[in-house]
TIGUTOR-346227 format. One record per residue: x, y, z of N, C-alpha, C in turn; chain; residue number from 1. Coordinates in pm, whole numbers, plus 50000, padded with zeros to 5 digits. Layout:
<nufis>
nu X	nv Y	nw Z	cau X	cav Y	caw Z	cu X	cv Y	cw Z	c A	k NUM $
...
</nufis>
This chain:
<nufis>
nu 50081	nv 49882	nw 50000	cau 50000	cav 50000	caw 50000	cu 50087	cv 50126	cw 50000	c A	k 1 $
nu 50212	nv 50135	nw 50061	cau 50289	cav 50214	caw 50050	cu 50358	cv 50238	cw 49927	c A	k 2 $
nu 50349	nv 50145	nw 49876	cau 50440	cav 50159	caw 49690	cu 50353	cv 50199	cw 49652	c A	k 3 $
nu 50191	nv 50210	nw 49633	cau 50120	cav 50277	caw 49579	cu 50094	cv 50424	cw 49617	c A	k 4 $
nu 50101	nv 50444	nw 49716	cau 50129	cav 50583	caw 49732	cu 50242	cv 50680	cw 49699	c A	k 5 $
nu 50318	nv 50617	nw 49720	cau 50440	cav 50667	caw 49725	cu 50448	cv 50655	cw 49531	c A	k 6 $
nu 50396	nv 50581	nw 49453	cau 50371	cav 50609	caw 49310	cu 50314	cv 50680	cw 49280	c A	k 7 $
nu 50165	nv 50728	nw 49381	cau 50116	cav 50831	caw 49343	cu 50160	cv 50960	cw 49319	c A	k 8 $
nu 50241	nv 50973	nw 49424	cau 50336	cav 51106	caw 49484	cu 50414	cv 51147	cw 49379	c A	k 9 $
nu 50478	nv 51049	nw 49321	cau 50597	cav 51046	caw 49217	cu 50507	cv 51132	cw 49102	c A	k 10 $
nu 50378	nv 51055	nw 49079	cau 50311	cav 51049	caw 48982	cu 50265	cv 51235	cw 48950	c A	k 11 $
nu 50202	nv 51247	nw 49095	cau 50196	cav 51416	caw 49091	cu 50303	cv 51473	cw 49044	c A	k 12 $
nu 50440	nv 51490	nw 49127	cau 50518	cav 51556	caw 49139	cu 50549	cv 51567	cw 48974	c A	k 13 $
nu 50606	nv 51420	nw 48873	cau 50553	cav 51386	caw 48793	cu 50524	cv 51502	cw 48673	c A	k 14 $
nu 50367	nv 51537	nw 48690	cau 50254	cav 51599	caw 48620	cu 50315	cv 51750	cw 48660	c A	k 15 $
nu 50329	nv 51755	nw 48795	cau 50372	cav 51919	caw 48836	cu 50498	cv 51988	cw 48772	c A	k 16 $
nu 50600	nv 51885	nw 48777	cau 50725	cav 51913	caw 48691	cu 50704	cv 51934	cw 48541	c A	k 17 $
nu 50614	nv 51836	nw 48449	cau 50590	cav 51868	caw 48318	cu 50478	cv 51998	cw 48302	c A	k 18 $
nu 50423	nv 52030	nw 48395	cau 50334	cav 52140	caw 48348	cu 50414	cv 52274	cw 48390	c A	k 19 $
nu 50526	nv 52260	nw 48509	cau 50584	cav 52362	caw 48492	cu 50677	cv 52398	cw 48417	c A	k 20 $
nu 50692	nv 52325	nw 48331	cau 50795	cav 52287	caw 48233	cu 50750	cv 52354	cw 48116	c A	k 21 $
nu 50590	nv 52283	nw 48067	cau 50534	cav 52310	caw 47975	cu 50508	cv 52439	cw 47962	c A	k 22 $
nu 50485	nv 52505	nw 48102	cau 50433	cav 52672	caw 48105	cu 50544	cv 52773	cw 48098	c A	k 23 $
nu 50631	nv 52711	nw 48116	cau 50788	cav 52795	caw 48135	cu 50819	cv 52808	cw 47931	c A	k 24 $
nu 50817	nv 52679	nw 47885	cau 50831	cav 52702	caw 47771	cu 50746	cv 52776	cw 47666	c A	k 25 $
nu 50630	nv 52741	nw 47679	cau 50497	cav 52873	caw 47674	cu 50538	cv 52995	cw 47698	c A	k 26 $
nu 50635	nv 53054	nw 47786	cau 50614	cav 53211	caw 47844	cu 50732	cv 53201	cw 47719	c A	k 27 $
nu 50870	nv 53143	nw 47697	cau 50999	cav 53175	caw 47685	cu 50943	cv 53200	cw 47519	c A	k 28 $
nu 50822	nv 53088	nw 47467	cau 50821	cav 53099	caw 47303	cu 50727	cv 53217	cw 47280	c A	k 29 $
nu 50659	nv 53267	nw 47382	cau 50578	cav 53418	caw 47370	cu 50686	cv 53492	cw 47362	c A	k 30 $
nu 50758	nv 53511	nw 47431	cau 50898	cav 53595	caw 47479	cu 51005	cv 53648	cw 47312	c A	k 31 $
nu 51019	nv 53482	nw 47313	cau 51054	cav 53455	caw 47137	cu 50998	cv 53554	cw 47055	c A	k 32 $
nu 50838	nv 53489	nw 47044	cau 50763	cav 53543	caw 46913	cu 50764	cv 53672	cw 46925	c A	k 33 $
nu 50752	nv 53731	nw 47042	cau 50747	cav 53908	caw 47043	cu 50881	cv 54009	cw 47014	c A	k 34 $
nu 51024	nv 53903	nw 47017	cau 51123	cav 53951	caw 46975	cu 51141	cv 53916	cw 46843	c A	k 35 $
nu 51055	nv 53796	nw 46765	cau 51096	cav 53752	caw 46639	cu 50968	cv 53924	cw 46538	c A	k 36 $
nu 50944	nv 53940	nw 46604	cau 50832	cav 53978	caw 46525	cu 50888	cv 54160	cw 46517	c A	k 37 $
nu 50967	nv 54176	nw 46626	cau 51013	cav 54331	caw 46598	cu 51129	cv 54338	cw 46525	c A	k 38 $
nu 51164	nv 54181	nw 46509	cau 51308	cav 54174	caw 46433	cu 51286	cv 54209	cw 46287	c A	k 39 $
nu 51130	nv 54136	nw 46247	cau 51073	cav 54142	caw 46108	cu 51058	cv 54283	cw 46073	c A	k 40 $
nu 50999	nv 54355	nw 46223	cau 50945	cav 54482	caw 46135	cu 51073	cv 54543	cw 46115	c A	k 41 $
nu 51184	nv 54531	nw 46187	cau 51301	cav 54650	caw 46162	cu 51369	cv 54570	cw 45996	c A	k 42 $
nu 51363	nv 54414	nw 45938	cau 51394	cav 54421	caw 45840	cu 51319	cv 54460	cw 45753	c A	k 43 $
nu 51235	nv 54532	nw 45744	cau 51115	cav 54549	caw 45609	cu 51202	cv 54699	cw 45533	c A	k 44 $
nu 51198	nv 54683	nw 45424	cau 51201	cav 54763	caw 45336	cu 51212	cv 54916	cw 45390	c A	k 45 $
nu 51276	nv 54963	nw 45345	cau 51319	cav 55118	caw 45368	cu 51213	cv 55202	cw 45285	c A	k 46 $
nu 51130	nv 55305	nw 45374	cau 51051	cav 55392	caw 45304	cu 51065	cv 55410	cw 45136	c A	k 47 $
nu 51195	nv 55486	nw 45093	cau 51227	cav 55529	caw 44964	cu 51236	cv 55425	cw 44855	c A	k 48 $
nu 51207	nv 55254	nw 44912	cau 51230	cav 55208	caw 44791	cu 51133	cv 55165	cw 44725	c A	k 49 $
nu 50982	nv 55202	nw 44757	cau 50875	cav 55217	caw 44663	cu 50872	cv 55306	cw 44636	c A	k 50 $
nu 50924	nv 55511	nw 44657	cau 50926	cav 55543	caw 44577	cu 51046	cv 55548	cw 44474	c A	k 51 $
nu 51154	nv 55478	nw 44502	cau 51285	cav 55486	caw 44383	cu 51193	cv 55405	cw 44262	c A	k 52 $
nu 51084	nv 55302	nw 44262	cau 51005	cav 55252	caw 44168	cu 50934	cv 55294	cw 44111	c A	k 53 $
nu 50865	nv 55454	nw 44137	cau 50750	cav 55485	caw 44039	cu 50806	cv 55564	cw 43938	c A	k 54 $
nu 50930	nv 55612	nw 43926	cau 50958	cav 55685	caw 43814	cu 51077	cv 55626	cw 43736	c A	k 55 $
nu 50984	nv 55534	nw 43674	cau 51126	cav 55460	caw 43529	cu 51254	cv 55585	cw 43487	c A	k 56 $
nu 51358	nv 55464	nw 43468	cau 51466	cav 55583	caw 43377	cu 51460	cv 55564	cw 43218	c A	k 57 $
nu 51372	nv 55476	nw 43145	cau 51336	cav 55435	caw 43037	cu 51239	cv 55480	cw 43002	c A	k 58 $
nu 51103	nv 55585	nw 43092	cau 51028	cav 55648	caw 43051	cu 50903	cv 55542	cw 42995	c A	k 59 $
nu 50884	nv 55440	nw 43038	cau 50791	cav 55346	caw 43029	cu 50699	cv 55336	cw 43110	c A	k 60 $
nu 50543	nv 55304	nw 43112	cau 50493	cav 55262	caw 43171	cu 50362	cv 55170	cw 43160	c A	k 61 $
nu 50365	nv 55122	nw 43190	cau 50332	cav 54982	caw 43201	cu 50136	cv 54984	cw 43285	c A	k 62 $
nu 50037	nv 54941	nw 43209	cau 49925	cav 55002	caw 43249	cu 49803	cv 54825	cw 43220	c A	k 63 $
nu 49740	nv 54828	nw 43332	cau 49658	cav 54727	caw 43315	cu 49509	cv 54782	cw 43329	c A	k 64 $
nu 49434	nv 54736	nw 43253	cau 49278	cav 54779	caw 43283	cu 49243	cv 54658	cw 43308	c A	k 65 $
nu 49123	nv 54703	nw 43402	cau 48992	cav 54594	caw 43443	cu 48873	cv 54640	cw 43508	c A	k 66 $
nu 48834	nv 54610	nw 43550	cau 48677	cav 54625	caw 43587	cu 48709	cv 54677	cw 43663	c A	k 67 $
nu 48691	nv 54747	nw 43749	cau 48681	cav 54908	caw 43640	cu 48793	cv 55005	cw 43739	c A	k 68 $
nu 48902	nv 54959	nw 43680	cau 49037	cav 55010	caw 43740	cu 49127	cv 55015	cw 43609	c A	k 69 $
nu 49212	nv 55130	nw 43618	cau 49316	cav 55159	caw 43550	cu 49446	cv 55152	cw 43616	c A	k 70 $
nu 49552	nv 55104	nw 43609	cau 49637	cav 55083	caw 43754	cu 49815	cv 55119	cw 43648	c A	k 71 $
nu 49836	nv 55203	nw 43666	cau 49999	cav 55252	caw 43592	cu 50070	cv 55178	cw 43675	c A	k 72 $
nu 50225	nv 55135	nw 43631	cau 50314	cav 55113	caw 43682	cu 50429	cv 55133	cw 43636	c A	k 73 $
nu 50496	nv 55230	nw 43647	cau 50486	cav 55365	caw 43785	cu 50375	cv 55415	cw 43786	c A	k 74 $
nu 50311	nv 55478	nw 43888	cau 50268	cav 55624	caw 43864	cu 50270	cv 55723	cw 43906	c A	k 75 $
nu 50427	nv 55776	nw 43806	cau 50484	cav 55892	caw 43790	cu 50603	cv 55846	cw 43693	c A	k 76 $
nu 50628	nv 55977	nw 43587	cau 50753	cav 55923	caw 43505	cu 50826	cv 56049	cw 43481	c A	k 77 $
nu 50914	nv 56077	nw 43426	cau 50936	cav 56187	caw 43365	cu 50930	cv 56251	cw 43268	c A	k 78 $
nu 50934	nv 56399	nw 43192	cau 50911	cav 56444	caw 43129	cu 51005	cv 56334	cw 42980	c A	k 79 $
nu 50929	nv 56385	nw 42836	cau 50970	cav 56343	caw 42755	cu 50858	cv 56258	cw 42697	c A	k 80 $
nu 50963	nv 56140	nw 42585	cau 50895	cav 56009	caw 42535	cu 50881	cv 55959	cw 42621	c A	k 81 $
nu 50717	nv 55931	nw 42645	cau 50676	cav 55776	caw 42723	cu 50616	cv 55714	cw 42634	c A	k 82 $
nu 50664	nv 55565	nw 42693	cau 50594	cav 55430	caw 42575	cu 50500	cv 55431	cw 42680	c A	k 83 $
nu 50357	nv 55401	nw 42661	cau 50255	cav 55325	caw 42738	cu 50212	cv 55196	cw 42703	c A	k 84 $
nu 50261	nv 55053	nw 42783	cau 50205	cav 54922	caw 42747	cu 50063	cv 54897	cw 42803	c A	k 85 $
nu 49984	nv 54916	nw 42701	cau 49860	cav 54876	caw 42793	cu 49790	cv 54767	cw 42744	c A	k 86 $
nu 49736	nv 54651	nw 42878	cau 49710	cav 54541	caw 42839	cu 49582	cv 54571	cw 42894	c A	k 87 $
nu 49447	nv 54475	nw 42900	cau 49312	cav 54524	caw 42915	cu 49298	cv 54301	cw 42947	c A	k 88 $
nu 49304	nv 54330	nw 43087	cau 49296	cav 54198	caw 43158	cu 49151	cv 54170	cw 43190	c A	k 89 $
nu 49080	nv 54247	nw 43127	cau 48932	cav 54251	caw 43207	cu 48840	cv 54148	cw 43151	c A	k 90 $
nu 48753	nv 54178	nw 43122	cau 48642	cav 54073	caw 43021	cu 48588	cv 54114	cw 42926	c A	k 91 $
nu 48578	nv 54276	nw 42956	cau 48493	cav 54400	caw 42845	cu 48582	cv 54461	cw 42739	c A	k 92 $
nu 48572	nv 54514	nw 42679	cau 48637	cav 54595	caw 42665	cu 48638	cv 54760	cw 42675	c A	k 93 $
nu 48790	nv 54814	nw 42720	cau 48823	cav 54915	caw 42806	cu 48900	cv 54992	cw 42684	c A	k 94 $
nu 48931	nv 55163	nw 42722	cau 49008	cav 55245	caw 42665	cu 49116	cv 55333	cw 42776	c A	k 95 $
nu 49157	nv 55351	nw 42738	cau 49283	cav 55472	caw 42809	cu 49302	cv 55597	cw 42724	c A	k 96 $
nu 49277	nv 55770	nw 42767	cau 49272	cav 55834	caw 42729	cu 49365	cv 55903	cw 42856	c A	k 97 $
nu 49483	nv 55963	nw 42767	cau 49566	cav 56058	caw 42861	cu 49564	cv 56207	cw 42832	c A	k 98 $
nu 49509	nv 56245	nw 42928	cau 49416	cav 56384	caw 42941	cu 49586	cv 56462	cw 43027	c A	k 99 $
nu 49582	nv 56553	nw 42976	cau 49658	cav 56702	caw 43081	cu 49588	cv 56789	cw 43100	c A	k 100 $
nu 49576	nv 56808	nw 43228	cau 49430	cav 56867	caw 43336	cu 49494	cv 56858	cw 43441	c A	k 101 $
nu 49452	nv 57020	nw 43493	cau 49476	cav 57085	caw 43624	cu 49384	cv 56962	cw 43741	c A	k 102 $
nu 49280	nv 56933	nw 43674	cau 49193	cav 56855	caw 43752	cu 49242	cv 56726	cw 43796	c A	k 103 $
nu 49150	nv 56690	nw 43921	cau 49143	cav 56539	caw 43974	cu 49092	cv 56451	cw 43847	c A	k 104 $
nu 49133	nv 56328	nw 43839	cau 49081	cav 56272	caw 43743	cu 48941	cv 56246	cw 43785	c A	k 105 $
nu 48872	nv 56221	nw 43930	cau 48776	cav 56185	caw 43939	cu 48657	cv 56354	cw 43935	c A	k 106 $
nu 48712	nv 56411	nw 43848	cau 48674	cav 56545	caw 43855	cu 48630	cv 56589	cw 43704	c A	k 107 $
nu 48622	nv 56509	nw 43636	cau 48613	cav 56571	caw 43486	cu 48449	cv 56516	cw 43426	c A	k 108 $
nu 48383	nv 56514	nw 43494	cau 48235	cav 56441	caw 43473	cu 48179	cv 56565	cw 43412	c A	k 109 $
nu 48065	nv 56586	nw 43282	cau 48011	cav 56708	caw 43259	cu 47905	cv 56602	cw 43203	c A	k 110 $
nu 47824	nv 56674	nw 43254	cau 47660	cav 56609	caw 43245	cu 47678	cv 56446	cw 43222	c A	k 111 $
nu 47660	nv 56358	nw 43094	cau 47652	cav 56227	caw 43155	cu 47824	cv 56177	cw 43135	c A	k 112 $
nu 47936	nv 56248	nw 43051	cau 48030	cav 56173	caw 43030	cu 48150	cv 56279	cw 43044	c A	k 113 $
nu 48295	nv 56184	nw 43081	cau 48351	cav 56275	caw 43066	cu 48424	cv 56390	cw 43004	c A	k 114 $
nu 48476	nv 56536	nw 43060	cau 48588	cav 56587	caw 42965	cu 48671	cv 56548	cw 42882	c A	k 115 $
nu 48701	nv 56522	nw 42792	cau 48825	cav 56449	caw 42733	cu 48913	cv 56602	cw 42726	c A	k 116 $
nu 48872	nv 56713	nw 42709	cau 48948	cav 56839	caw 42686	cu 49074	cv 56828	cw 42752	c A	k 117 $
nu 49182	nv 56843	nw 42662	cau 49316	cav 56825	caw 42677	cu 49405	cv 56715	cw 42652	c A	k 118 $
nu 49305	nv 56606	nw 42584	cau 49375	cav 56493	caw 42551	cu 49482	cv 56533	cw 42422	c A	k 119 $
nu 49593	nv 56414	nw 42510	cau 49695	cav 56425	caw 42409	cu 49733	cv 56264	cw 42368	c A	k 120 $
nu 49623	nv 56186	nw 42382	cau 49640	cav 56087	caw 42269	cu 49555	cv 55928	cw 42415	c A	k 121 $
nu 49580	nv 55835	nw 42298	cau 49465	cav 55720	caw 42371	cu 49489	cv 55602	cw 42244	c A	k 122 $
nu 49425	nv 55447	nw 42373	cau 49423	cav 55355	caw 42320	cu 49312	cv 55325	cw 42330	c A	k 123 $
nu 49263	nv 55345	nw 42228	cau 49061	cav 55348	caw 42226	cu 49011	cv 55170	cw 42172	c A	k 124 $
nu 48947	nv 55128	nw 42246	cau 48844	cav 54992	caw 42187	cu 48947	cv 54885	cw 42212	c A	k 125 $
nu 49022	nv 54870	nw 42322	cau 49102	cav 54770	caw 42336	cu 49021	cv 54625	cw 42410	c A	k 126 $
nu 49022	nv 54511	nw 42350	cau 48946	cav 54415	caw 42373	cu 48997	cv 54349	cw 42440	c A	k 127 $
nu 48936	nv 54297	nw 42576	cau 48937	cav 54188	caw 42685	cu 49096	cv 54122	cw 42608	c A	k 128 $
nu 49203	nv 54072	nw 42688	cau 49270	cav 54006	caw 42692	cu 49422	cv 54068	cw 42581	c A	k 129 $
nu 49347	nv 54183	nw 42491	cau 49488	cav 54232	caw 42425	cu 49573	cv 54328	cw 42448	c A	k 130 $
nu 49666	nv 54394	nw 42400	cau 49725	cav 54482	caw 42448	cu 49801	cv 54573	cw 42331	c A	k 131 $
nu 49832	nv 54705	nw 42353	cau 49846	cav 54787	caw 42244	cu 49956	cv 54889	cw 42364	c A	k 132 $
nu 50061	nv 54916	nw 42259	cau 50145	cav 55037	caw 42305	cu 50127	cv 55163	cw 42270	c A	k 133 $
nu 50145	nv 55277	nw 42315	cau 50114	cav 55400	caw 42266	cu 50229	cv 55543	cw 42294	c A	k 134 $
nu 50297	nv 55602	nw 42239	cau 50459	cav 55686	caw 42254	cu 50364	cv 55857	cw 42230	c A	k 135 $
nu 50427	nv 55871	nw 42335	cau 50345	cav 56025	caw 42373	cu 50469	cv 56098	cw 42432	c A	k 136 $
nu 50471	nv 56206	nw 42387	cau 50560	cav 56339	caw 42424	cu 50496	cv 56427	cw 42556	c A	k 137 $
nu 50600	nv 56370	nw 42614	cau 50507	cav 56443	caw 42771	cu 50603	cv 56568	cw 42810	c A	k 138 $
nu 50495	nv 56669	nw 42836	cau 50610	cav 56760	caw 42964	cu 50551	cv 56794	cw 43082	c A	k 139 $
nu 50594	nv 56806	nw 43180	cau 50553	cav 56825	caw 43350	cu 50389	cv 56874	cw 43338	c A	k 140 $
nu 50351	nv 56773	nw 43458	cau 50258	cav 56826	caw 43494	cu 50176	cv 56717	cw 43575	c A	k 141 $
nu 50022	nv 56753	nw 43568	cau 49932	cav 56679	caw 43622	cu 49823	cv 56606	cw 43507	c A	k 142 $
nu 49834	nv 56487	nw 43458	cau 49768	cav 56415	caw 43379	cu 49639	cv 56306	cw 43456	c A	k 143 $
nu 49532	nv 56272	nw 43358	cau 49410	cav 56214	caw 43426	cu 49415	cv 56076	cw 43335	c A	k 144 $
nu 49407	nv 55966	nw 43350	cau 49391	cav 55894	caw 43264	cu 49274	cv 55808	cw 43248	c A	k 145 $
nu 49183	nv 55772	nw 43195	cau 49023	cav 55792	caw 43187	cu 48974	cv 55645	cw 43094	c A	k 146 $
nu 48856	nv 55587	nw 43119	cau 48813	cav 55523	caw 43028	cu 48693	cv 55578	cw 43063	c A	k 147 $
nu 48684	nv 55607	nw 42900	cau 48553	cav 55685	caw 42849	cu 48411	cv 55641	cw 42830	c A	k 148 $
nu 48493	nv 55516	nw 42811	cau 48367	cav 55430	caw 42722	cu 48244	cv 55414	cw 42829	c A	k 149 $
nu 48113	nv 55433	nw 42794	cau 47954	cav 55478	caw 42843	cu 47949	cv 55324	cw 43030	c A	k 150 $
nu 47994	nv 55407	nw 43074	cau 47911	cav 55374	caw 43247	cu 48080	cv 55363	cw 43307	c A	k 151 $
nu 48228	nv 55327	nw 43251	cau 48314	cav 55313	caw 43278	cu 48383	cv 55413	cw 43371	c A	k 152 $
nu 48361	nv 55519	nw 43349	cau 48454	cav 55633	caw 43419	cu 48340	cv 55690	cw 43546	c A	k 153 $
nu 48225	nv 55656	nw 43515	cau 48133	cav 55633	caw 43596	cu 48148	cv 55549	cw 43709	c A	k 154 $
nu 48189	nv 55454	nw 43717	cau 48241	cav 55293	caw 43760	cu 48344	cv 55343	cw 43841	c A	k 155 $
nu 48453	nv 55424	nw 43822	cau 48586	cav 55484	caw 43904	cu 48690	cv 55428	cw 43815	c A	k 156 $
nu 48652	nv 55414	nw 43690	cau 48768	cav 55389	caw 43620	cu 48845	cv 55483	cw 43508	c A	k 157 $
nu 48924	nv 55580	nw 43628	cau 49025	cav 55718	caw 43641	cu 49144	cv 55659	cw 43724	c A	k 158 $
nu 49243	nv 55760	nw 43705	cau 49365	cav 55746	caw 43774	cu 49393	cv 55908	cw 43793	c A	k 159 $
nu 49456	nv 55925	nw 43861	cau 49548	cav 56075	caw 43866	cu 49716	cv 56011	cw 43799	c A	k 160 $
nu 49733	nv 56089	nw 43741	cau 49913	cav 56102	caw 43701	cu 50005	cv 56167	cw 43703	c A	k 161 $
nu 50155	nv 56169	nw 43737	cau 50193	cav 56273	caw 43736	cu 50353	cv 56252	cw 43661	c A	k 162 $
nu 50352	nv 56402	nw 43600	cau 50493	cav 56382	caw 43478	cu 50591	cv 56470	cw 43546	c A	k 163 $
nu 50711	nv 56436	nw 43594	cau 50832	cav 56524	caw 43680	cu 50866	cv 56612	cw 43544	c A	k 164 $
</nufis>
């Protein structure tokens, strides 16, 4: 009767040792994770190097449409020749009209459609899945880039742009 007790005892002590064990290692891997995790944020990316990306030195930019978004990449380039690649990933088909305007792009609405006033050129009737380039002479400023076509620019499919 005494070996059974005395197993019991073991048996606690036992359970008490692995749970303080278990809880000690619990605090030390919280301890861990809260130092692994400030380690991550101090390696992340340095402010300036999304913007060292929006302004090509090749004067390219690179433009996807879809329902019902226009999305540049950059957006911002510098003055001069820009090539515009624009591909139209959507299902419909979309246009791109590059307007120079003091205005917001989401600002050029006059009664049901928008301003085009100030366009200096466009890839009009581009169909679901193709893509068309377009070389435009830019100089500084504030550009809108727009799909025109009937309920689209309606939809929020504008961008603001800007030429250094």
């Amino acid at each position: 009767m005494k070996m059974k007790m005395k197993m019991r005892r073991n048996g606690f002590w036992t359970i008490g040792f692995v749970g303080a064990a278990l809880l000690a290692a619990l605090a030390f891997s919280a301890c861990g994770s809260s130092s692994s995790s400030s380690s991550a944020t101090s390696t992340t990316a340095p402010a300036s190097t999304p913007a060292a990306a929006t302004t090509p030195a090749d004067g390219t930019v690179d433009v996807v449409l879809n329902e019902m978004n226009i999305i540049p990449t950059p957006d911002q380039t510098t003055a001069g020749e820009v090539t515009w690649n624009v591909k139209n990933t959507g299902s419909v088909m979309h246009e791109m009209v590059v307007i120079k305007t003091d205005k917001k792009a989401g600002d050029l609405l006059e009664g049901d459609e928008p301003s085009e006033d100030g366009a200096i050129g466009e890839v009009a009737d581009l169909a679901a899945g193709k893509s068309e380039s377009l070389k435009l002479k830019m100089t500084a400023g504030h550009y809108a880039l727009i799909c025109a076509l009937p309920g689209h620019y309606q939809a929020g499919m504008y961008k603001d742009f800007t030429v250094n």
